[in-house]
N, C-alpha and C positions, 0 to 999 in steps of 0.2 A: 316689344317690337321684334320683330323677323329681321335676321341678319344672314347673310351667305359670304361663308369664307372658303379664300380661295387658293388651295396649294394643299399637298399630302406628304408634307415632312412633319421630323419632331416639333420645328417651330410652329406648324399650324397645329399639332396638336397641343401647344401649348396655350398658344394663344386661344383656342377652345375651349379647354378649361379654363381659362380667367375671365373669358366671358361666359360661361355657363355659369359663374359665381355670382352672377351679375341680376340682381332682380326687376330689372330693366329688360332682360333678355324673355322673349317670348318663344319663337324656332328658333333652332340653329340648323342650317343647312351648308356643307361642306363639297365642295368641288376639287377635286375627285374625293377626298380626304383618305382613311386609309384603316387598318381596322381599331385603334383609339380613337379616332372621333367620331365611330360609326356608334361608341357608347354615350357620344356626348350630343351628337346632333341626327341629321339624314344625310348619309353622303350620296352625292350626285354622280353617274358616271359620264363626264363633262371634262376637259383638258384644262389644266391652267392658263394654257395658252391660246383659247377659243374666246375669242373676245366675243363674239355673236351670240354662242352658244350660253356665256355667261351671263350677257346682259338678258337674254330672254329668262333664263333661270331666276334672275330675281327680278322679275317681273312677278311670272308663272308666280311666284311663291309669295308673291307684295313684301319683297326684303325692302327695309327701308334705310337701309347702310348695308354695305358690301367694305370686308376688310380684306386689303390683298397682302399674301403672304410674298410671295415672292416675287423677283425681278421681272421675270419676261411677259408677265401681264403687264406691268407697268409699263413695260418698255415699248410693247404692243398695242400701248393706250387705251386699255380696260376705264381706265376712270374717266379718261375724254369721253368713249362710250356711253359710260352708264349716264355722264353728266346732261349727255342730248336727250335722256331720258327720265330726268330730274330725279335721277340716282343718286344720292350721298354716298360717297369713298372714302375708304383711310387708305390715304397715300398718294405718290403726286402726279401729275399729270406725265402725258408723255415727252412733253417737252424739259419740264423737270428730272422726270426719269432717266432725263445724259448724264446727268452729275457721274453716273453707273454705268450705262448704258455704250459711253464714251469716255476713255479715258482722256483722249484728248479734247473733248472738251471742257472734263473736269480739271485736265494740266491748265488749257486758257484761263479758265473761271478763276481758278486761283492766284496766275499771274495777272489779274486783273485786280485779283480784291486783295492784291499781298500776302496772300497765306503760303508759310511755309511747305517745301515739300521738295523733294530730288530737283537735281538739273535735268531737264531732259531735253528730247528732242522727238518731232513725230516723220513718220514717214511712212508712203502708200506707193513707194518703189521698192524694191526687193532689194537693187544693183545700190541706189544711193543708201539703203539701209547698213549693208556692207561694209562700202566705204565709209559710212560714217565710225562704224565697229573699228573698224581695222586703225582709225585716228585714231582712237582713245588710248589714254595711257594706264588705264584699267578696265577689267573686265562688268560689263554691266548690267542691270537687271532687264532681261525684256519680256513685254507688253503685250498681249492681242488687246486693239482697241475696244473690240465689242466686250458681249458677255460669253464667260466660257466658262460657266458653272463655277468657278472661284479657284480654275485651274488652269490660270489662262499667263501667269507671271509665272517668266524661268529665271532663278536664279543663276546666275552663268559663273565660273569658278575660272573659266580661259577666254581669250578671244576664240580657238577654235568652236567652245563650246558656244558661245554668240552667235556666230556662224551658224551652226547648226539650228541653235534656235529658230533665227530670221526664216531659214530655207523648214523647218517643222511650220512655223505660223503662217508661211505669205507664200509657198510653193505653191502647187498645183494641187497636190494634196495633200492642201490643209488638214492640220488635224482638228482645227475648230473654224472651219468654213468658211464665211462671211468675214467671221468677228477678227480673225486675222488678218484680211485687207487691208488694215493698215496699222500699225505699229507702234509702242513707244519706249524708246530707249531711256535709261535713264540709269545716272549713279548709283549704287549699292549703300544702302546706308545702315549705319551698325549701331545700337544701342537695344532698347528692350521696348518689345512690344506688346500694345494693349490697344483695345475697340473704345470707341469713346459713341454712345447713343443717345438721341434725342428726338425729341417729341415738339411739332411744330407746328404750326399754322400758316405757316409765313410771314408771322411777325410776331408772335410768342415762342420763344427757345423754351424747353424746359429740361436741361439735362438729366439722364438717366444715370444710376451709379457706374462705374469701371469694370470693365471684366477684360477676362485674358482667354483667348483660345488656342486649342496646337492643331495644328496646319497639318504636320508630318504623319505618318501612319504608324509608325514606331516608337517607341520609347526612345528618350533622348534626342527626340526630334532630328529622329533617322526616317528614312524612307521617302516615300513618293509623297506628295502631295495630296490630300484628300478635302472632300471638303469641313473636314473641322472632324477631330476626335475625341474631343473636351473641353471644358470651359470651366473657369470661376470668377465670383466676383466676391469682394471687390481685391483688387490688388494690393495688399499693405503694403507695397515699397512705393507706391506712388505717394508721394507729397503734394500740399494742398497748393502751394504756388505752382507745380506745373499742370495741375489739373485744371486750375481756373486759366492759365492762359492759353487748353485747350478749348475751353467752354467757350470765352469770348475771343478765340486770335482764330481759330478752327471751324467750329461747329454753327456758332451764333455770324462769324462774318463771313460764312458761304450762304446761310438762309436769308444775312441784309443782300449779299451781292445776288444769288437769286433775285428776290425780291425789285431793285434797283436796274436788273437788266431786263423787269417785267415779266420775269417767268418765276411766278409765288410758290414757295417750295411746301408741300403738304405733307405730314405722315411720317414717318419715324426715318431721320438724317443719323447714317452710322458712319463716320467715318475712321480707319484703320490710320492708328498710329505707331511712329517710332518714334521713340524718346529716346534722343540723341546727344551728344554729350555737348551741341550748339541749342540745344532745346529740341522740343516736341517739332515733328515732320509729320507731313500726311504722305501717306503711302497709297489710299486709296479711298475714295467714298463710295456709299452705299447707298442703296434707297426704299433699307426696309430694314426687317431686326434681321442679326447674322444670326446664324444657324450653326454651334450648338448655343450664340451669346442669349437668345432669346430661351432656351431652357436654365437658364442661373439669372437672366434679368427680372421675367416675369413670378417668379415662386417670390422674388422680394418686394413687387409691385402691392401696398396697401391698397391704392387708389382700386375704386370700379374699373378696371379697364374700357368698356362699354362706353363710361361715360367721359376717359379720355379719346377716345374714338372719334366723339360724337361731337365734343369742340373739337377735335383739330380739325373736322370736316365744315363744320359751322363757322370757323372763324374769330372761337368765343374762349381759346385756350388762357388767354388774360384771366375768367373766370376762376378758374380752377387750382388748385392747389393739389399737388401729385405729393403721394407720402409714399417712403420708404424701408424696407425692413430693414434695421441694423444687426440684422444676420447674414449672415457668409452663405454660397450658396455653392456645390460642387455637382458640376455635370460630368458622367462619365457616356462615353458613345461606345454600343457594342455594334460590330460592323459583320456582315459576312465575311468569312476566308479569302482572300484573293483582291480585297476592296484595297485600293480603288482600280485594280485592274480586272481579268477574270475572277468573278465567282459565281456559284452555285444557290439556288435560290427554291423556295417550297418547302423548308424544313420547320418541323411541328418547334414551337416555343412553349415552355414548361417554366415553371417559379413564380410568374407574374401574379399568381395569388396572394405568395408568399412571402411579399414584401410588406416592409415594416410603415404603418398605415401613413404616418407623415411623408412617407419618402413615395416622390414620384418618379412614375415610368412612362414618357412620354415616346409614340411609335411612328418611325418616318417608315421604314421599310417591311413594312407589315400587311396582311389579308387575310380577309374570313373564310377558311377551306368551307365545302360544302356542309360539313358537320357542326363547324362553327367553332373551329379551334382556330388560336391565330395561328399563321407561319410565316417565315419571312420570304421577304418579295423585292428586295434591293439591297445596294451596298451598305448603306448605315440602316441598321434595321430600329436600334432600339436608343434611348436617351434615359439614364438613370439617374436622376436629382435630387440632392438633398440638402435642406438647410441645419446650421447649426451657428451655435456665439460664434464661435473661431471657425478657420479654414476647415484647421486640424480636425477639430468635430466633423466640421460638413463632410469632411475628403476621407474620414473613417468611417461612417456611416453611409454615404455613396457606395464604397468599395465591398459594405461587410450587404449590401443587398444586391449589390452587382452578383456576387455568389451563389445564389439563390436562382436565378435566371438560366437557363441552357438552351441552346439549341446548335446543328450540327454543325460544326469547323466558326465559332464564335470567337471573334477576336476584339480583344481591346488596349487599348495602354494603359498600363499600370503607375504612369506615373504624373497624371493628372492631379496639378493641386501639392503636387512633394515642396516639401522641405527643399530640397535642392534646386525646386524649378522657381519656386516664389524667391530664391536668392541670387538666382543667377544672375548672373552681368553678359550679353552676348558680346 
């Protein structure tokens, strides 16, 4: 069968290799995709956020499933689209797609269905925003409702800095437009953090293993915010009672309460946990794989990918039985100089031959120069993954082919997967 997928980061290119594995799979067609999946399928030159342009795309091509990579097709109702066009999707509707799309509707949803998570508070006045800051007798975490590429939560250290956040979000000039129109405050809460993903129907859960990614740009979870530097799974300091009473108090009772409020939640439910020292908190939900969680998930996925795809768009997840590798998995992100702020982009990439043949290299920031060399073409350009028994393996074997790779002003963290980061207590 002919499939088109939709987005041009490392996680589509990953999810292209799992379905290229797939002997189910007949085309693969990629929109825009980027120059890795231009080895694995045909990429289109088409926007992820072209709903039009998309559905026509798999038509033209008679795809008979389209898999969305990332948010703002969802959010933009790609799947509603394709569905008036008796398109099969992985992933959910636009009205499901608030889970993400809206923080606060994801705050209601969960004070509806009891799930834990911060106190907060919403607001789409600037002045009552304020005032509500200046009550608190701690400084708090704030919110743009919408989507802001996953850099959209300020962590605040003062009421000044609150302040300032509010008046960054919800001024006149927004730094994230729209999505900061309206606001949500909420407590800071402290424990250790980890992604919890899963694979739905709307009435079949099927949890996917744990992994952990770092937010920060730096080493020791310094720096600016980005959107993900590394990842691994699975987390050994997590224990199995709180992991299940994320599965069923979290994950599985936001896809009943979906479900129950008449909006069927479809396609891969990520949501961002702290494990706190009152139990597991949800910090935020997602409505697709995280990005780099999706290069350390998928290399452990036994299952056809394709053909979880295919029930979760059918309905028929009950079916299925999803297997996984009891290997550790370590992604490392090499980013351009300057990421997430200015940097420089069009520099030749070199090594990628030279990796060691188990070990993948999956390409978010990447293009085919005229000659046909890659170069890179955005902030995180490149995703280096390896599996192994223990971390230790994975996270030395990640790092001894990171080595190999070069191109000009490349940066990454070195301390993805340490000894001191799998023990730490925040």
């Amino acid at each position: 069968m002919n499939v088109l997928l939709v987005g041009s980061g490392a996680r589509e290119h990953a999810l292209a290799w799992k379905l290229r594995q797939s002997p189910k799979l007949t085309d693969l067609f990629v929109a825009p995709g980027n120059a890795g999946t231009a080895a694995l399928g045909t990429n289109l030159p088409l926007k992820a956020a072209d709903v039009e342009g998309l559905t026509k795309a798999a038509k033209e091509h008679r795809c008979e499933l389209v898999v969305v990579g990332p948010e703002d097709p969802l959010a933009r109702g790609l799947v509603d689209r394709l569905a008036v066009e008796g398109i099969a999707a992985f992933g959910p509707s636009q009205a499901a797609a608030r889970i993400e799309s809206s923080k606060a509707f994801a705050k209601g949803l969960m004070k509806r269905h009891g799930i834990a998570t911060a106190r907060s508070a919403v607001f789409s006045n600037r002045t009552d925003a304020r005032n509500h800051i200046e009550s608190l007798s701690e400084p708090p975490v704030v919110k743009a409702d919408g989507l802001a590429a996953g850099k959209g939560a300020i962590v605040c250290y003062s009421k000044e800095q609150a302040l300032r956040a509010i008046d960054l979000l919800m001024g006149e000039d927004s730094a994230f437009g729209t999505a900061g129109q309206t606001v949500v405050i909420e407590e800071w809460l402290g424990g250790r953090e980890l992604t919890a993903h899963a694979f739905t129907d709307g009435r079949t859960t099927l949890p996917m293993p744990f992994s952990c990614d770092y937010k920060r740009a730096l080493d020791g979870d310094e720096g600016l915010i980005t959107g993900g530097m590394g990842a691994y799974s699975p987390p050994g300091w997590l224990d199995a009672e709180t992991a299940g009473r994320i599965d069923e108090q979290v994950t599985k009772a936001a896809v009943d309460g979906m479900m129950a409020e008449g909006t069927p939640y479809r396609g891969v439910l990520y949501p961002g946990i702290m494990v706190t020292p009152d139990g597991p908190k949800v910090l935020e939900f997602n409505c697709r794989f995280g990005d780099p969680e999706a290069q350390v998930l998928l290399p452990r996925l036994k299952t056809d990918l394709l053909e979880v795809c295919l029930a979760v768009a059918n309905n028929r997840l009950h079916e299925l039985e999803v297997e996984w590798s009891a290997q550790a998995c370590v992604a490392v992100v090499l980013a351009s100089g300057g990421y997430p702020e200015k940097y420089r982009t069009g520099f030749p990439i070199s090594g990628l031959a030279q990796l060691e043949e188990d070990v993948m290299v999956f390409h978010a920031g990447t293009a085919l120069a005229d000659d046909g060399s890659v170069v890179s073409s955005g902030g995180r350009v490149l995703t280096v993954a390896a599996l192994g028994d223990t971390l230790t393996e994975a996270r030395a074997k990640a790092y001894h082919n990171v080595q190999h790779i070069h191109f000009s002003r490349c940066h990454y963290r070195r301390d993805i997967a340490a000894p001191a980061q799998e023990a730490r207590v925040d």
